[in-house]
Structures are given as structure tokens and as C-alpha cells.
N, CA, C, O and CB atoms as a CASP TS submission, in Angstrom:
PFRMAT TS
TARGET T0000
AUTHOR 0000-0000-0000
METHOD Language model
MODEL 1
PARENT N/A
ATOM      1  N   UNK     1     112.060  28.111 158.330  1.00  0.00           N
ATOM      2  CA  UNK     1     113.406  28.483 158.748  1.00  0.00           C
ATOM      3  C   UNK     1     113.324  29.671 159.699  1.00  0.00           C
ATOM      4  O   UNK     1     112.607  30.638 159.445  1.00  0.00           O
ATOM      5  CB  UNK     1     114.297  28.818 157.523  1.00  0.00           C
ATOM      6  N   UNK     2     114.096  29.581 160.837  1.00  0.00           N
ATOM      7  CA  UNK     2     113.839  30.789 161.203  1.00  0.00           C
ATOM      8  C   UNK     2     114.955  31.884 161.411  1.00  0.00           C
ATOM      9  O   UNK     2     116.166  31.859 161.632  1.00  0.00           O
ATOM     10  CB  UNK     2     113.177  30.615 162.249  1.00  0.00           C
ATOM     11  N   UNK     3     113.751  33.101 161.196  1.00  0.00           N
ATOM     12  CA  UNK     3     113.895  34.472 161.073  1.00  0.00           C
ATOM     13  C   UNK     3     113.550  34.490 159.413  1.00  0.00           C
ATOM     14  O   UNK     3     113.605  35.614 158.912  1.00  0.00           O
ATOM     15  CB  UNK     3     115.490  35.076 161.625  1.00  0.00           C
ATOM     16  N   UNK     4     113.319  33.750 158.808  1.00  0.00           N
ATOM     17  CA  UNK     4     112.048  34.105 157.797  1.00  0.00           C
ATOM     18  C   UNK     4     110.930  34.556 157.929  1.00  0.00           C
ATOM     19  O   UNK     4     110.119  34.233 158.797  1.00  0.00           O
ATOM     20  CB  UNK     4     111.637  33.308 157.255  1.00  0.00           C
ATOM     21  N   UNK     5     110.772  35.453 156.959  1.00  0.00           N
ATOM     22  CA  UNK     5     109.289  35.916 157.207  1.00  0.00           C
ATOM     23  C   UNK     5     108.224  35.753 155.690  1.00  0.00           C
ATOM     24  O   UNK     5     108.605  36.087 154.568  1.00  0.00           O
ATOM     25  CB  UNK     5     109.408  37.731 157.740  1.00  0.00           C
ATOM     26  N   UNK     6     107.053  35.254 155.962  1.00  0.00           N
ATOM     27  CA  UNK     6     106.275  34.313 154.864  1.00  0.00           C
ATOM     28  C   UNK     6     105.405  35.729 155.219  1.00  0.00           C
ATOM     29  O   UNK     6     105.252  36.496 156.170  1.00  0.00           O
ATOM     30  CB  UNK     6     105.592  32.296 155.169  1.00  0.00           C
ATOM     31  N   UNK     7     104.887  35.545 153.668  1.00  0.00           N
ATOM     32  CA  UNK     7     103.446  37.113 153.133  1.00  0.00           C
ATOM     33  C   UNK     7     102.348  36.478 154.270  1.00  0.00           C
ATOM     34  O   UNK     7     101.768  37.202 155.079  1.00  0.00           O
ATOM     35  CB  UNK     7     102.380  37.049 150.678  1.00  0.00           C
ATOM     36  N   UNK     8     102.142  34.858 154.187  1.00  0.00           N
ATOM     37  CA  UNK     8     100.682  34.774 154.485  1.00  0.00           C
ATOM     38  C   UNK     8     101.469  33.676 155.635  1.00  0.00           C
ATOM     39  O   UNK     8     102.676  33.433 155.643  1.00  0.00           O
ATOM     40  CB  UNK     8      99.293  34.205 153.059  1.00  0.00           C
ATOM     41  N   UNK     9     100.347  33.052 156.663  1.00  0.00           N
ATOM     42  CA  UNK     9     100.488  31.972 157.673  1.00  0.00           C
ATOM     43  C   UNK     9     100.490  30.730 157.098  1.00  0.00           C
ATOM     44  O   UNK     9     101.252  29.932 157.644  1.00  0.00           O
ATOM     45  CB  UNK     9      99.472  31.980 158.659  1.00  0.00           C
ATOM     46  N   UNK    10      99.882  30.334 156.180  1.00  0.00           N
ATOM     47  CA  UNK    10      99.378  29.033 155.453  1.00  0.00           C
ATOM     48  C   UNK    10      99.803  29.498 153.778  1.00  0.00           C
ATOM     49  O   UNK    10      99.685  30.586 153.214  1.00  0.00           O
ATOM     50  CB  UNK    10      97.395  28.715 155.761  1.00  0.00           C
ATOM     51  N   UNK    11     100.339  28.167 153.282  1.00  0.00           N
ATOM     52  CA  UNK    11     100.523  28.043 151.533  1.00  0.00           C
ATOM     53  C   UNK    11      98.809  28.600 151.043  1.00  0.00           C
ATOM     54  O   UNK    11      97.825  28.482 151.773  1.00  0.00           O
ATOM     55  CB  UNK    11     100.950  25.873 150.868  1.00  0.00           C
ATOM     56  N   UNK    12      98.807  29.069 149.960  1.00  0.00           N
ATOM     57  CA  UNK    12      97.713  29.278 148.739  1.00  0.00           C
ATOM     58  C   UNK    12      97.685  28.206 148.109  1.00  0.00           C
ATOM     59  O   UNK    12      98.488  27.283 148.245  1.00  0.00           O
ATOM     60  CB  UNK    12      97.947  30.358 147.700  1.00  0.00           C
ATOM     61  N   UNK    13      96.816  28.241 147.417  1.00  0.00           N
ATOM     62  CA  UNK    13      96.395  27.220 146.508  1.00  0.00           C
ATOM     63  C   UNK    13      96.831  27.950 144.842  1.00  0.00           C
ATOM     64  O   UNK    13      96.214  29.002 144.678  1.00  0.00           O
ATOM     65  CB  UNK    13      94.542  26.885 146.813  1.00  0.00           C
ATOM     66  N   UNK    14      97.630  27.627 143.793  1.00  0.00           N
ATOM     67  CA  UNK    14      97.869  28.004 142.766  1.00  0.00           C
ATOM     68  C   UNK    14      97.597  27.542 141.810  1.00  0.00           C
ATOM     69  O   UNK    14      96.587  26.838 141.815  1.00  0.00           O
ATOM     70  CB  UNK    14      98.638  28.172 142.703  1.00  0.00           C
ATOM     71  N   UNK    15      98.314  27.698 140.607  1.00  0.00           N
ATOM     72  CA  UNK    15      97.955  27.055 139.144  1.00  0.00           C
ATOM     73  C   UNK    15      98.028  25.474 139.562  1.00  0.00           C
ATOM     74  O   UNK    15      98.799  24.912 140.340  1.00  0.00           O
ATOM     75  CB  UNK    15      99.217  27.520 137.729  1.00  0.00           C
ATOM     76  N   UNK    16      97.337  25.140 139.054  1.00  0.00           N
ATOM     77  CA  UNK    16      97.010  23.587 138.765  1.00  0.00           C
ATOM     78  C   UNK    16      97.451  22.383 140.081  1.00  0.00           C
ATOM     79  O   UNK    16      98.052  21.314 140.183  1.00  0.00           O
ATOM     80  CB  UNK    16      97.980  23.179 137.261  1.00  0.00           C
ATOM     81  N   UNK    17      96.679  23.406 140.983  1.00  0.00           N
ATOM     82  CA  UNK    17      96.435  22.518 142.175  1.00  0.00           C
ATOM     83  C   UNK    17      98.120  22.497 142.888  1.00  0.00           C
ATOM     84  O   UNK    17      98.504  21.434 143.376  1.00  0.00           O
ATOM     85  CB  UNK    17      95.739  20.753 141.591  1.00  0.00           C
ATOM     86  N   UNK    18      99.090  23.766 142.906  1.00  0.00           N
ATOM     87  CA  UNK    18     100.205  23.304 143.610  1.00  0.00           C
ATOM     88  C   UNK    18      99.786  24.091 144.861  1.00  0.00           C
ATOM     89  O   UNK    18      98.684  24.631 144.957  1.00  0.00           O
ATOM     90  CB  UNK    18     101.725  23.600 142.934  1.00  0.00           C
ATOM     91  N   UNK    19     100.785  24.127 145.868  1.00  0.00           N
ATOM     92  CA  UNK    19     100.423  25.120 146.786  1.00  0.00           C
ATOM     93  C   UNK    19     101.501  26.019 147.340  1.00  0.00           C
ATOM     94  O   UNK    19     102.255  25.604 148.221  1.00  0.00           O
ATOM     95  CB  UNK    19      99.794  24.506 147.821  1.00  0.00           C
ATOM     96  N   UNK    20     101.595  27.239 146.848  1.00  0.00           N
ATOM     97  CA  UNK    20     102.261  28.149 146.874  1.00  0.00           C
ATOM     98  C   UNK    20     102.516  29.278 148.161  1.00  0.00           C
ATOM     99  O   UNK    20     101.479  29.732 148.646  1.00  0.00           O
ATOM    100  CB  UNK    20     101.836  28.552 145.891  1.00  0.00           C
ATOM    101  N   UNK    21     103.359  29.590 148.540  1.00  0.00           N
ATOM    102  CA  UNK    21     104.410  30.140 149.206  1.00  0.00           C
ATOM    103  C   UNK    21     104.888  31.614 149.368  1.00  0.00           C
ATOM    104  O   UNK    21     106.098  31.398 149.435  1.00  0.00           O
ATOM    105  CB  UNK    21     105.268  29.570 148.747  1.00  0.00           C
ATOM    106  N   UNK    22     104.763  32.952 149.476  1.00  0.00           N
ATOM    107  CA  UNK    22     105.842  33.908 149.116  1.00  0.00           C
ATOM    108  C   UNK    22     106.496  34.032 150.748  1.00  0.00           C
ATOM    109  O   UNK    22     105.941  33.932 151.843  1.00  0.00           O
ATOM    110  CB  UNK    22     105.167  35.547 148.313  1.00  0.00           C
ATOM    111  N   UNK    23     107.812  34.275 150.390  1.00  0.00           N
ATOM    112  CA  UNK    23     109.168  34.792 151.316  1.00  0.00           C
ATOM    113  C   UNK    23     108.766  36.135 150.820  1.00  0.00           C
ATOM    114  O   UNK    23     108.474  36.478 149.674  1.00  0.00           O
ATOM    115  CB  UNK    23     111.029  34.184 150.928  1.00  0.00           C
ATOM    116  N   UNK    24     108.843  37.316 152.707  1.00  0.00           N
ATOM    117  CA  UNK    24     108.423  38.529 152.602  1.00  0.00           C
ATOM    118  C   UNK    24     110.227  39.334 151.623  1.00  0.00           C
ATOM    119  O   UNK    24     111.278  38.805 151.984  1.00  0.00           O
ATOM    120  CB  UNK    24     107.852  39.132 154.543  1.00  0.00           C
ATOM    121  N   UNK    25     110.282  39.966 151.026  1.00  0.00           N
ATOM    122  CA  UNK    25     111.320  41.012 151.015  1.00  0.00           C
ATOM    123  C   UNK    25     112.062  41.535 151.879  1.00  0.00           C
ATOM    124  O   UNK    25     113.210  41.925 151.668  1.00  0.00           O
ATOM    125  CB  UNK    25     110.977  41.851 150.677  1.00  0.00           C
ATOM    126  N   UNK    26     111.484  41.587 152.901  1.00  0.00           N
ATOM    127  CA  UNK    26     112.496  42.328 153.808  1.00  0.00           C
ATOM    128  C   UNK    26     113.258  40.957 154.396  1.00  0.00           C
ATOM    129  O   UNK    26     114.099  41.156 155.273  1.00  0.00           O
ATOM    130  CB  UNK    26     111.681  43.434 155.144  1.00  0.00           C
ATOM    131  N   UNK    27     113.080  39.939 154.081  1.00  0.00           N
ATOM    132  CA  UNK    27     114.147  38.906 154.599  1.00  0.00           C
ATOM    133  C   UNK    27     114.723  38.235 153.548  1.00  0.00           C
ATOM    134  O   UNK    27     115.636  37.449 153.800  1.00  0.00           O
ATOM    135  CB  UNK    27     113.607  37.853 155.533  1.00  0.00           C
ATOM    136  N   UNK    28     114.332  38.412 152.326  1.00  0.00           N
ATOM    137  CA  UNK    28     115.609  38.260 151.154  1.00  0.00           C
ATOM    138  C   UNK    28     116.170  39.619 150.415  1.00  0.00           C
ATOM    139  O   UNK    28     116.338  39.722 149.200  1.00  0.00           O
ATOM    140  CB  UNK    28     115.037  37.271 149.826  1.00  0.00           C
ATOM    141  N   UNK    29     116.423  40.634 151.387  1.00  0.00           N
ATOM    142  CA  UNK    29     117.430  41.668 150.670  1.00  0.00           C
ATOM    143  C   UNK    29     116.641  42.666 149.163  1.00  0.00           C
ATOM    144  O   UNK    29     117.046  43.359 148.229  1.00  0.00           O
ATOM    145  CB  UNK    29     118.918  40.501 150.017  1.00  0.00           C
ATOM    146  N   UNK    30     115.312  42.162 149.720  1.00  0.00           N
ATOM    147  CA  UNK    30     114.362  43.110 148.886  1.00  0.00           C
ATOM    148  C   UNK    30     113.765  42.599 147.760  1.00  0.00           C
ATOM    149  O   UNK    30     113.105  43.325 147.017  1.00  0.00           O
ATOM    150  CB  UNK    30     115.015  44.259 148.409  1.00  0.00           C
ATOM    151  N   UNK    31     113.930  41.399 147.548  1.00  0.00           N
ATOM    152  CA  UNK    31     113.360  39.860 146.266  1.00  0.00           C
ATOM    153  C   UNK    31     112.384  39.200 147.234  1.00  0.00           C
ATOM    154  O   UNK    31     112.654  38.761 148.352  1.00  0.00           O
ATOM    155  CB  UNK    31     114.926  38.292 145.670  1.00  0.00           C
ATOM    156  N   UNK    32     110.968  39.207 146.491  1.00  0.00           N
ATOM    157  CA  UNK    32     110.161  38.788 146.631  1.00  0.00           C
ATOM    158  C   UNK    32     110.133  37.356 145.842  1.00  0.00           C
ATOM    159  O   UNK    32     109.988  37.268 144.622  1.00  0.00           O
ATOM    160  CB  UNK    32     109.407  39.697 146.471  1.00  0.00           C
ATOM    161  N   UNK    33     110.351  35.869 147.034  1.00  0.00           N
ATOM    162  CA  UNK    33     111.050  34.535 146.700  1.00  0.00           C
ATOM    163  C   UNK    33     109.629  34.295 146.458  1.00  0.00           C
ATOM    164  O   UNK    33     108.990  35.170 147.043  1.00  0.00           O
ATOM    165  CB  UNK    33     112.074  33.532 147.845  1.00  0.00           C
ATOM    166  N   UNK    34     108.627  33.223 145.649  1.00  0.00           N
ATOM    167  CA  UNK    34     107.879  32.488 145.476  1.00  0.00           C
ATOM    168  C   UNK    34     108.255  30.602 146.096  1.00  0.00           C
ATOM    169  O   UNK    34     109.299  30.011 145.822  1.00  0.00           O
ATOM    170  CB  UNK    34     107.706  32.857 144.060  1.00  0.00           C
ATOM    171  N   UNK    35     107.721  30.327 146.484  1.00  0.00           N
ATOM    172  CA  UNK    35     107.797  28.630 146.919  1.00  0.00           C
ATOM    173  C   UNK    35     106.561  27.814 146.423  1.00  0.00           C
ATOM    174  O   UNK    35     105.461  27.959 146.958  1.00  0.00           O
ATOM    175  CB  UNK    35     107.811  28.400 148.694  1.00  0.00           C
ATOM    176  N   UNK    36     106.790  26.874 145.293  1.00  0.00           N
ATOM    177  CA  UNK    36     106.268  25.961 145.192  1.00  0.00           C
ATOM    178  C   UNK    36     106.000  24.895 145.238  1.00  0.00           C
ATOM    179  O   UNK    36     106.801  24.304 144.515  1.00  0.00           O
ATOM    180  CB  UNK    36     106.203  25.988 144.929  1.00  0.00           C
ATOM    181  N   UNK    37     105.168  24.071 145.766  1.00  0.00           N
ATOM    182  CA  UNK    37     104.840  22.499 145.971  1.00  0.00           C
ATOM    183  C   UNK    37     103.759  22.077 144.845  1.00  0.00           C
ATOM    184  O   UNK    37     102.569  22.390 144.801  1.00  0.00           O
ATOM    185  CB  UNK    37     104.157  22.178 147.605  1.00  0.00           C
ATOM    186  N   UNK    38     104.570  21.211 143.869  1.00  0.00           N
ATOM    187  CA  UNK    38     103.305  19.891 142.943  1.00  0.00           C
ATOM    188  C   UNK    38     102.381  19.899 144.060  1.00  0.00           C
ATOM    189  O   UNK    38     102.525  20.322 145.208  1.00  0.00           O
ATOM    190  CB  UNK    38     103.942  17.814 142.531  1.00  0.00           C
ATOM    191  N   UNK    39     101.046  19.139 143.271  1.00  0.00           N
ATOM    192  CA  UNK    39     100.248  18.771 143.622  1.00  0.00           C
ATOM    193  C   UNK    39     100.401  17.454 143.901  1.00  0.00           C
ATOM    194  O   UNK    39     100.895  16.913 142.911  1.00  0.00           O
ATOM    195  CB  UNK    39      99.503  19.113 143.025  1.00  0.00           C
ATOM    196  N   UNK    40     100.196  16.609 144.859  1.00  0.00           N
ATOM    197  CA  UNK    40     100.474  15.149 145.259  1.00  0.00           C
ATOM    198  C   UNK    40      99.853  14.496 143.435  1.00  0.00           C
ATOM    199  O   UNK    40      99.051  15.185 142.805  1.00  0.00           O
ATOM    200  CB  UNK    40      99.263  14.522 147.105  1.00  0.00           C
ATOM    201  N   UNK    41     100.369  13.196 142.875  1.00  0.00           N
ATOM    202  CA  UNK    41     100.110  13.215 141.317  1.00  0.00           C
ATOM    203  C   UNK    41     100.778  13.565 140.114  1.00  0.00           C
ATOM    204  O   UNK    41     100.744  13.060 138.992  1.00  0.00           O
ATOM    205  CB  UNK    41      99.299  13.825 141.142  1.00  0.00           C
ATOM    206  N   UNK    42     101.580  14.833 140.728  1.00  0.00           N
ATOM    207  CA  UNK    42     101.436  15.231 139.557  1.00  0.00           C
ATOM    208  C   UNK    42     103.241  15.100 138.815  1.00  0.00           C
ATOM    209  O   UNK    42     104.118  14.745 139.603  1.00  0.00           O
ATOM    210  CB  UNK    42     100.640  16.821 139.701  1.00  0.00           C
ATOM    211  N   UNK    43     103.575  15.350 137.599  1.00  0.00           N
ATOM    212  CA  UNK    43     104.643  15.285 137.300  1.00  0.00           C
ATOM    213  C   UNK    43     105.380  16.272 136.653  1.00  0.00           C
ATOM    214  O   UNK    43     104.875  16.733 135.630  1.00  0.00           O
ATOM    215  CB  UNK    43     104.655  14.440 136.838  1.00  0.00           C
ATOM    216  N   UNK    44     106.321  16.647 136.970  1.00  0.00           N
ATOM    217  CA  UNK    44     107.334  17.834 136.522  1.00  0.00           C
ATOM    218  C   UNK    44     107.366  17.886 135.119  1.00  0.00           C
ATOM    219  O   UNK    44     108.073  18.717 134.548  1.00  0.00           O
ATOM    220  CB  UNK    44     108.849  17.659 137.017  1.00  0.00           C
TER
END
């Protein structure tokens, strides 16, 4: 989206193979957002 600003350029790799996300703070009003994606497989 833009005028978001993401911690890193590329998703991480997280718990159990999802691939994770952070939204910086200074573009949600000082909340540090997490974003997660399943792993292709897997089920909620």
C-alpha cells in the first residue's frame, strides 16, 4: 500500500513455515502491525 512503511524489504520466515511481515510505527500511529501468511498446506 502506499505510503506504508515495512521494518524489512522482503517477508521473514516464522513459526511453522508462515511468512511474516512488520508495518513500521511511524505509519500506524505508533503500533507496531505484524502480517501474516500460512504456509501454502497448511490449515487455520
Amino acid at each position: 500500500a502506499a505510503g506504508v512503511r515495512l521494518i524489512d524489504r522482503a517477508p521473514r520466515i516464522g513459526a511453522h513455515g508462515t511468512r511474516v511481515a512488520f508495518v513500521h510505527p511511524s505509519s500506524t500511529r505508533g503500533v507496531l502491525v505484524e502480517l501474516v501468511e500460512r504456509a501454502p498446506g497448511t490449515q487455520a
